[in-house]
N, C-alpha and C positions, 0 to 999 in steps of 0.2 A: 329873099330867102335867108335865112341864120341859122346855121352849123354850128356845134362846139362838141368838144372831148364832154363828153358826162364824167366817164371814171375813168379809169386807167390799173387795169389788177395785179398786183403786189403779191404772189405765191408766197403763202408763210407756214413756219412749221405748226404753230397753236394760236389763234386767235385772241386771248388773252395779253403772253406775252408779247404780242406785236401790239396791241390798245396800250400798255401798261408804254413800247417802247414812244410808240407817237404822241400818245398825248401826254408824258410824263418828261418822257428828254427832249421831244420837240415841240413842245407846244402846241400840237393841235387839237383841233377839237373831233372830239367823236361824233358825228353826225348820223346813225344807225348803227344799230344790234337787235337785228332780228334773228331770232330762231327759224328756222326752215327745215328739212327733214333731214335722217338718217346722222344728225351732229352739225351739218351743215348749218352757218349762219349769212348773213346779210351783211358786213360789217365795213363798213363807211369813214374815212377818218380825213382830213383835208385841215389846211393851215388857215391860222387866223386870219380874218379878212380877203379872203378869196373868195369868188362865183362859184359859178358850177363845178368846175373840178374837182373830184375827189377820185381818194384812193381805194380800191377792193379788195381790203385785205380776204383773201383767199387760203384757208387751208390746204396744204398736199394731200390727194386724195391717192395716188400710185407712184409709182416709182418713177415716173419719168417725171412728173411736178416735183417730187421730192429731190432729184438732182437739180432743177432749176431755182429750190430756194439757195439766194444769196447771188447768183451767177446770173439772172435773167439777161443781160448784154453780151453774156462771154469777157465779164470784165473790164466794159469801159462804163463810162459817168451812164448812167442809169435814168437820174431824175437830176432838175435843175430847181430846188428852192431859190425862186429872188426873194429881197427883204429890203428896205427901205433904209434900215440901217445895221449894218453890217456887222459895225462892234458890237453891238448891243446882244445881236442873236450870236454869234460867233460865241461872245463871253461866256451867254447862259446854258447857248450846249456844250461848251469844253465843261463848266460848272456842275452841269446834270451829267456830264459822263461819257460824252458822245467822243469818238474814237473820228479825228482829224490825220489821213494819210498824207496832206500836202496841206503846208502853213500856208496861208493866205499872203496871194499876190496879187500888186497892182499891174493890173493888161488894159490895154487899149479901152476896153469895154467895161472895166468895172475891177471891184475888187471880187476874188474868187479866193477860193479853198474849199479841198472837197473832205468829203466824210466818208463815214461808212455807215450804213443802218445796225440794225442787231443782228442781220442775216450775212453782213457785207455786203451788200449793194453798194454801189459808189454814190455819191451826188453831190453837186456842185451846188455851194451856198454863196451868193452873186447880189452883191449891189451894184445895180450900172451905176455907168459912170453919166455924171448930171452932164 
């Protein structure tokens, strides 16, 4: 049998500006943009060189999505970017603009430092440790 995560949905406030944030400050690549009904789209975004996983970015359609963009954990690390190498992604998102709440430290398990999205989500940018 073989299981895996497909997406994982990302509430955001406009579709656009969350394409423009992921694949412009984070490097990912857009993987669908479908039209669907009533403004509704389809839109797919996931990191370089990764399988199936991707992200759903999702419009706020009511009030109660609309307080969950930015907060989806209540505030703790949200999502985990690994990277193979550290400095390299680290350098190019402080470069592109990306807003780092905790400078990068060495833990047991790798080097860490987290970020914020454009909505503030947290997430943790992580090369294990070899």
């Amino acid at each position: 049998m073989k299981q895996y995560i497909a997406h994982i949905t990302l509430v955001v406030n406009d579709y656009d500006q969350a394409i423009e944030f992921y694949t412009k400050k984070l490097d990912f690549d857009l993987i669908e943009d479908t039209s669907l009904t009533d403004g509704k789209r389809w839109v797919l975004v996931r990191p370089k060189g990764t399988g199936e996983c991707s992200l759903l970015l999702a419009k706020a359609a009511n009030d109660t999505q609309i307080k969950s963009v930015g907060n989806q954990t209540g505030g703790r690390v949200f999502l985990f970017l690994y990277t193979d190498d550290f400095s390299r992604d680290y350098q190019k998102m402080r470069n592109n603009g990306v807003k780092f709440v905790k400078e990068p430290v060495k833990e047991s398990y790798g080097t860490v430092a987290v970020f914020e999205d454009l909505y503030g989500n947290l997430w943790d940018l992580i090369e294990r440790a070899k």
